[in-house]
ChimeraX commands (.cxc) that place a marker at each C-alpha (Angstrom):
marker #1 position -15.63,18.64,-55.66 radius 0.5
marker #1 position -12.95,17.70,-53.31 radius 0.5
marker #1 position -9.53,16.30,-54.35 radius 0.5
marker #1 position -8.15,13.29,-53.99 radius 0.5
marker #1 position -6.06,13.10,-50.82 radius 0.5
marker #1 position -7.72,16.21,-49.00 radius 0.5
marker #1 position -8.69,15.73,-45.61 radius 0.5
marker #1 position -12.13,17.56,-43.62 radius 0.5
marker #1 position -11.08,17.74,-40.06 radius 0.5
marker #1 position -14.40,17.13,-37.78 radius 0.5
marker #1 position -15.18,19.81,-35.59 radius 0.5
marker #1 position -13.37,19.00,-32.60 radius 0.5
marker #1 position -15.19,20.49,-30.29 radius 0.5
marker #1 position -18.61,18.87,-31.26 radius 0.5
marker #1 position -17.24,16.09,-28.61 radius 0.5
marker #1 position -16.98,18.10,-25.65 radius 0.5
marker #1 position -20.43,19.89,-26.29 radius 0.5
marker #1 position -22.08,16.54,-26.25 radius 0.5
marker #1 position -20.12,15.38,-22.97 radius 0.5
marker #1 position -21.15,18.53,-21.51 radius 0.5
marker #1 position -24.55,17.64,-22.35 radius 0.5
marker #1 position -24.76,14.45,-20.78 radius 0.5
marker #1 position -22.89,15.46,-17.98 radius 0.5
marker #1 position -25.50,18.35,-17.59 radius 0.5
marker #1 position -28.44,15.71,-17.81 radius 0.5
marker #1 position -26.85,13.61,-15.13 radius 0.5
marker #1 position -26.81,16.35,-12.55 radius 0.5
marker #1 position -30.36,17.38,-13.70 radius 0.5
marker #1 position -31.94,13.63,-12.75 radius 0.5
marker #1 position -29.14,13.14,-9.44 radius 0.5
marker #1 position -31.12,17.00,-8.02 radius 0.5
marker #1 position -34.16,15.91,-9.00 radius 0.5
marker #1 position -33.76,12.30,-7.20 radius 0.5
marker #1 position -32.38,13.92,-4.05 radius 0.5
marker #1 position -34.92,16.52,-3.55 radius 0.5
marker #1 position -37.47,13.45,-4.31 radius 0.5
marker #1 position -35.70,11.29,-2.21 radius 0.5
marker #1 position -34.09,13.45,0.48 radius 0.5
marker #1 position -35.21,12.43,3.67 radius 0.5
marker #1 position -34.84,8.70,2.84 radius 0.5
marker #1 position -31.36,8.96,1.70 radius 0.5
marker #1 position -30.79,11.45,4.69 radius 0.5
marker #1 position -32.26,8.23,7.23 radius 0.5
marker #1 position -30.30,5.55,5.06 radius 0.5
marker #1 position -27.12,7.91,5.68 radius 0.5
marker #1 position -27.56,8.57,9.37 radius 0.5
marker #1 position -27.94,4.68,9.98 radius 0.5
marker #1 position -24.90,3.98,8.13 radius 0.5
marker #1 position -23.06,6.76,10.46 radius 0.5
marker #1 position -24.97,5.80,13.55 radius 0.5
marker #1 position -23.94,1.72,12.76 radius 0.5
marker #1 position -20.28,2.70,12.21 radius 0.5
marker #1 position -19.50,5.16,14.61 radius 0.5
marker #1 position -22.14,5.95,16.98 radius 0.5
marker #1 position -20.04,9.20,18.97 radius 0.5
marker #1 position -19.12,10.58,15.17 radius 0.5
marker #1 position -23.03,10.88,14.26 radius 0.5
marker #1 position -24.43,14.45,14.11 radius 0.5
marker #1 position -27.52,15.76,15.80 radius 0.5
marker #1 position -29.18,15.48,12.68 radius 0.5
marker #1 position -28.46,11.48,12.51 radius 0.5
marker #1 position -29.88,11.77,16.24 radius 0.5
marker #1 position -33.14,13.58,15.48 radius 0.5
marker #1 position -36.86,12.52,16.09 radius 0.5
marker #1 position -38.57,11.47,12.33 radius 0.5
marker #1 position -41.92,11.31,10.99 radius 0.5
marker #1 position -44.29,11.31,9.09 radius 0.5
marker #1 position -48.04,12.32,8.65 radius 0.5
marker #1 position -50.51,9.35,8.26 radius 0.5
marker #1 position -54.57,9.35,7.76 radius 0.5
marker #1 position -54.74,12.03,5.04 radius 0.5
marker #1 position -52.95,12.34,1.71 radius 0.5
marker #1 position -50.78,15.49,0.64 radius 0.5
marker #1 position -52.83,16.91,-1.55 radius 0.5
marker #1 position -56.00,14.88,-0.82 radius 0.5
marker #1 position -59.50,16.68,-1.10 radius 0.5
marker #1 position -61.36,16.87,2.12 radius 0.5
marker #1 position -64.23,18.15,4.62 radius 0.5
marker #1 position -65.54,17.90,7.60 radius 0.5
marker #1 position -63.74,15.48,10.10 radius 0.5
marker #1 position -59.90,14.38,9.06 radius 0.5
marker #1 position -58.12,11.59,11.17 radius 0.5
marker #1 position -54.19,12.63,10.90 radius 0.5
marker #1 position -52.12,11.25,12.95 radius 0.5
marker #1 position -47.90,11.81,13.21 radius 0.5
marker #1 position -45.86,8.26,13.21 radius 0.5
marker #1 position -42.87,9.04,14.98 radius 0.5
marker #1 position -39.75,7.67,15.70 radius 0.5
marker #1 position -36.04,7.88,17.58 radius 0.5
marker #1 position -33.09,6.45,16.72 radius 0.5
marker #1 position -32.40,7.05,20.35 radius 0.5
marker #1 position -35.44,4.72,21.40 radius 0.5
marker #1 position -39.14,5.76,20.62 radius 0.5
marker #1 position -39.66,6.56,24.99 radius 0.5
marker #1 position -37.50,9.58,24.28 radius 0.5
marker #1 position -39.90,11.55,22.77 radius 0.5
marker #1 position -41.08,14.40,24.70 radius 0.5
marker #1 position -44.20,15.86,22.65 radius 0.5
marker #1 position -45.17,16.42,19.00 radius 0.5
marker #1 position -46.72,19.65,18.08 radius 0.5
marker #1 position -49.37,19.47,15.63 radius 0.5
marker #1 position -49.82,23.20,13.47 radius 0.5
marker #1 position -52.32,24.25,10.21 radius 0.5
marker #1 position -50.36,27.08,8.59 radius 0.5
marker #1 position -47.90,27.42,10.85 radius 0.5
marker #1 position -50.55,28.23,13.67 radius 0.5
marker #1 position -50.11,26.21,16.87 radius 0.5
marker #1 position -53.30,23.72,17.08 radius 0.5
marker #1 position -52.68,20.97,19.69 radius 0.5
marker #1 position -50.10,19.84,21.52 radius 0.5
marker #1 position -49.86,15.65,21.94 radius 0.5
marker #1 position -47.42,14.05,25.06 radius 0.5
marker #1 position -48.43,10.31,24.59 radius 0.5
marker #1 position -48.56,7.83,22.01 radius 0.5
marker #1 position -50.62,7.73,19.48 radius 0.5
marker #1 position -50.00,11.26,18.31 radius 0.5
marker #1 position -53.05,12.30,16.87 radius 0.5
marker #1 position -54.34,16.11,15.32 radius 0.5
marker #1 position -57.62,15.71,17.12 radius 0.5
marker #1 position -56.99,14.30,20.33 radius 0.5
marker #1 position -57.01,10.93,21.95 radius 0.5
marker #1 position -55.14,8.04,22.66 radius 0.5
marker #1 position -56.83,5.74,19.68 radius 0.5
marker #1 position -56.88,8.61,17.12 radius 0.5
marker #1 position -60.78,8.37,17.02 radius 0.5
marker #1 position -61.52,12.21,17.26 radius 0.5
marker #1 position -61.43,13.71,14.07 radius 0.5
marker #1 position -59.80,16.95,13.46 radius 0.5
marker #1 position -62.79,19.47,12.02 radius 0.5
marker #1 position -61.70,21.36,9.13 radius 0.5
marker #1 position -65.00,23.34,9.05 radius 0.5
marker #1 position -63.02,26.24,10.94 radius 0.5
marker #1 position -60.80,26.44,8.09 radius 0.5
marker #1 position -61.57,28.72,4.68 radius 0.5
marker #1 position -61.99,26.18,1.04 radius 0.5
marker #1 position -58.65,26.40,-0.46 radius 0.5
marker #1 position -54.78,24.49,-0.10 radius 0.5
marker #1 position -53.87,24.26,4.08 radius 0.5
marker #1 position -50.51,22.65,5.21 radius 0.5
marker #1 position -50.46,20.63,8.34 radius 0.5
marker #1 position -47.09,19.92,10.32 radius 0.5
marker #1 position -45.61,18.46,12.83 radius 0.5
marker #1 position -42.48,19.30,15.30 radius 0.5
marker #1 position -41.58,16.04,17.19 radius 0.5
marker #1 position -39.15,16.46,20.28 radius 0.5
marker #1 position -36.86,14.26,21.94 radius 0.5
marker #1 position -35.72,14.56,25.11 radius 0.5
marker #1 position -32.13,15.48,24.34 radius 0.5
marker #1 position -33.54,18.62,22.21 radius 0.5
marker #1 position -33.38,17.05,18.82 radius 0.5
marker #1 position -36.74,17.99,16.59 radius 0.5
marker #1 position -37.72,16.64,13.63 radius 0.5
marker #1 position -40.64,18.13,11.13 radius 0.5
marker #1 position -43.26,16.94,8.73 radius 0.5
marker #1 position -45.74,18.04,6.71 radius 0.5
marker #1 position -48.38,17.41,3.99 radius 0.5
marker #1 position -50.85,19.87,2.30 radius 0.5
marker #1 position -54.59,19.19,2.25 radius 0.5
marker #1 position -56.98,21.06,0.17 radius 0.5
marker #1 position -60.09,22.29,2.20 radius 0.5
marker #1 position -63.47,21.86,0.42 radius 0.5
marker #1 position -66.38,22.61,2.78 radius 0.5
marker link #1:1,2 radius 0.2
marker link #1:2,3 radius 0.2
marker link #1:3,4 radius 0.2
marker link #1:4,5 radius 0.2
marker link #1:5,6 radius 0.2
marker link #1:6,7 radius 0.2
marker link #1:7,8 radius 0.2
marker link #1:8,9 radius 0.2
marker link #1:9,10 radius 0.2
marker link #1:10,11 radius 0.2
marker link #1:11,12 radius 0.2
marker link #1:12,13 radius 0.2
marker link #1:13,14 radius 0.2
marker link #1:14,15 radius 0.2
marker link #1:15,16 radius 0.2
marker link #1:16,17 radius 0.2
marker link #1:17,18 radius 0.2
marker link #1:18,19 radius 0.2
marker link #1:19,20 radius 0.2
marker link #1:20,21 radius 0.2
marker link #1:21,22 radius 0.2
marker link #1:22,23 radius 0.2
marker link #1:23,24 radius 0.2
marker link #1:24,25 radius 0.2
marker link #1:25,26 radius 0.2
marker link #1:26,27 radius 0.2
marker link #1:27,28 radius 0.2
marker link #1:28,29 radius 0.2
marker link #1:29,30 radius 0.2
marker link #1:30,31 radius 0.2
marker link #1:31,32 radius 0.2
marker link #1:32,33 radius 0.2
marker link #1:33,34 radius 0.2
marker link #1:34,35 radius 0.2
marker link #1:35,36 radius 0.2
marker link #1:36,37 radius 0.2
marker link #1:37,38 radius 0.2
marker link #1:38,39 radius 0.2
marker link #1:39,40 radius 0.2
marker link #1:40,41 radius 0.2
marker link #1:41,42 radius 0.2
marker link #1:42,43 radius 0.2
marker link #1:43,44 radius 0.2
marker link #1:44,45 radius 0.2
marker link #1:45,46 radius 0.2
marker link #1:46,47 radius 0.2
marker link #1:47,48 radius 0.2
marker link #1:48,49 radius 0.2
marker link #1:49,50 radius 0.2
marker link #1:50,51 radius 0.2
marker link #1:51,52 radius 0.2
marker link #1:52,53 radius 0.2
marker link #1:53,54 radius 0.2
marker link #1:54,55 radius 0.2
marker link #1:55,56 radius 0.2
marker link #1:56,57 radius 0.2
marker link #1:57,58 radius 0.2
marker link #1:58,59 radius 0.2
marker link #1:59,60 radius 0.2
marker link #1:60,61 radius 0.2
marker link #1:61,62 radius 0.2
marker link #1:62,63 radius 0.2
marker link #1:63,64 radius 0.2
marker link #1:64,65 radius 0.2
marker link #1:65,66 radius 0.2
marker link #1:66,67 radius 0.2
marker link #1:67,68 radius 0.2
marker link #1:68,69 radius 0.2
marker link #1:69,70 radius 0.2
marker link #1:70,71 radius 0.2
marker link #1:71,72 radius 0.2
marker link #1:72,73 radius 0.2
marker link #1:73,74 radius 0.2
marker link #1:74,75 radius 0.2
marker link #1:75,76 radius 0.2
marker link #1:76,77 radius 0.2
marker link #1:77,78 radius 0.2
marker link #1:78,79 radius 0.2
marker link #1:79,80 radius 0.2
marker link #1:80,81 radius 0.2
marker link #1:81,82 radius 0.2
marker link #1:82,83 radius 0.2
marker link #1:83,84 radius 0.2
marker link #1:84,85 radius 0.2
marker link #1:85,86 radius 0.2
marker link #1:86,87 radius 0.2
marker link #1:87,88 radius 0.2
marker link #1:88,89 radius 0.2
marker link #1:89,90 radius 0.2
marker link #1:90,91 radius 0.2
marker link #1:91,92 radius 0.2
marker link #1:92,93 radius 0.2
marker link #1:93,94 radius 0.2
marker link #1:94,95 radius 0.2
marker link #1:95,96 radius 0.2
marker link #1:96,97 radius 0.2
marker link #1:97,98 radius 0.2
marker link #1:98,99 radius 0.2
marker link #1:99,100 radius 0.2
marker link #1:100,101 radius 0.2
marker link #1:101,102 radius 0.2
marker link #1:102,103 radius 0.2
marker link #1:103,104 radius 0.2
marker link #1:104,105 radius 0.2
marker link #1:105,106 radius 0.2
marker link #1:106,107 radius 0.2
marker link #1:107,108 radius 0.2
marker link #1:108,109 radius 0.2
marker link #1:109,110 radius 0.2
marker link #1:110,111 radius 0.2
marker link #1:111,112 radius 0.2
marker link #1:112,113 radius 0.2
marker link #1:113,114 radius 0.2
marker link #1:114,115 radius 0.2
marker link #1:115,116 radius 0.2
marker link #1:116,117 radius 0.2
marker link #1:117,118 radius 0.2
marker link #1:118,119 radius 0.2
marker link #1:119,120 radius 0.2
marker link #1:120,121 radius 0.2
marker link #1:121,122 radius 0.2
marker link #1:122,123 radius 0.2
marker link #1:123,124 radius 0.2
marker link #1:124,125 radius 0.2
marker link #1:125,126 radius 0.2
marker link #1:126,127 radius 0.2
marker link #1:127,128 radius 0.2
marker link #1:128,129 radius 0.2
marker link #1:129,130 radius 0.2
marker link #1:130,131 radius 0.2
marker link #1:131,132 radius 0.2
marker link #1:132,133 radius 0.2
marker link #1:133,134 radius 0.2
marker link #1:134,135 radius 0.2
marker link #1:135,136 radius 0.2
marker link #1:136,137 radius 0.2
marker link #1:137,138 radius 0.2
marker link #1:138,139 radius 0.2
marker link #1:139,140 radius 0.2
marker link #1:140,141 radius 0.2
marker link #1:141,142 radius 0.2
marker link #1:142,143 radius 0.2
marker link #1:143,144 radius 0.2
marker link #1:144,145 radius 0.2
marker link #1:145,146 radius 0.2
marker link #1:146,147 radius 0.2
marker link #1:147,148 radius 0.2
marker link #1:148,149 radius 0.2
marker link #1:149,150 radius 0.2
marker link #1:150,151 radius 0.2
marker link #1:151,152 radius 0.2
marker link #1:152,153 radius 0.2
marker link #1:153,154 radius 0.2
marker link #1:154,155 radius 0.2
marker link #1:155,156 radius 0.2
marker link #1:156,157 radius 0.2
marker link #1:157,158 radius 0.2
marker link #1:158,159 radius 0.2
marker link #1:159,160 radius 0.2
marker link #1:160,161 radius 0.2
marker link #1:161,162 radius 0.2
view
């Protein structure tokens, strides 16, 4: 039993383990949104720059961007795949030079005019035929080049099933 008039003193640092705790969650969920998120925030930060100060911009605010369309990352398929690489220049889409197309990091096509397409032509109606390629997890990129030098690179991963 305790007396009358005697005091417990809490555990002092019981606080600052908890504080560290959040503050350890916080970081955890602000990595995990900028690896999610990285490329958008890197274009939202790189307009801001660009808007404000156009001579202060990097040559990464200045680089070629895209993106892979026609196939999902990750998407099952066979036969004949339609991919095609949306591109774009903060300098002006007519600055792009070329866009290299590659399946695991093997050189496949190269593409000088709009619409950028895996398989060839202008309309993106030849199919790119995946019957070359062993069953199993390929990644297809892109390199897109500007003019000035600037490249920019995307990817996806598709999962061969022949």
């Amino acid at each position: 039993m305790l007396e009358r008039g005697v005091r417990i003193a809490p555990a002092g640092g019981q606080g600052l383990v908890e504080y560290a705790l959040i503050l350890v969650l916080v970081a955890v969920v602000v990595i995990a949104a900028v690896v999610l998120l990285g490329d958008q925030l890197q274009i939202v930060f790189c307009n801001i720059v660009v808007a404000l100060d156009a001579d202060a911009a990097s040559a990464l605010c200045h680089s070629p961007r895209c993106s892979l369309a026609g196939v999902s990352s990750g998407e099952v398929v066979s036969g004949g795949i339609i991919v095609e690489a949306l591109v774009s220049d903060p300098d002006g889409d007519s600055t792009i030079n070329r866009v290299e197309f590659y399946v695991d990091s093997a050189p496949v096509r190269t593409e000088f005019h709009y619409k950028y397409c895996l398989g060839g032509t202008d309309d993106c109606s030849h199919p790119f035929d995946t019957t070359g390629l062993s069953n199993g997890l390929h990644v297809i990129s892109a390199t897109v080049y500007d003019d000035d030098g600037n490249t920019g690179e995307c990817s996806i991963r598709i999962n061969v099933s022949n």
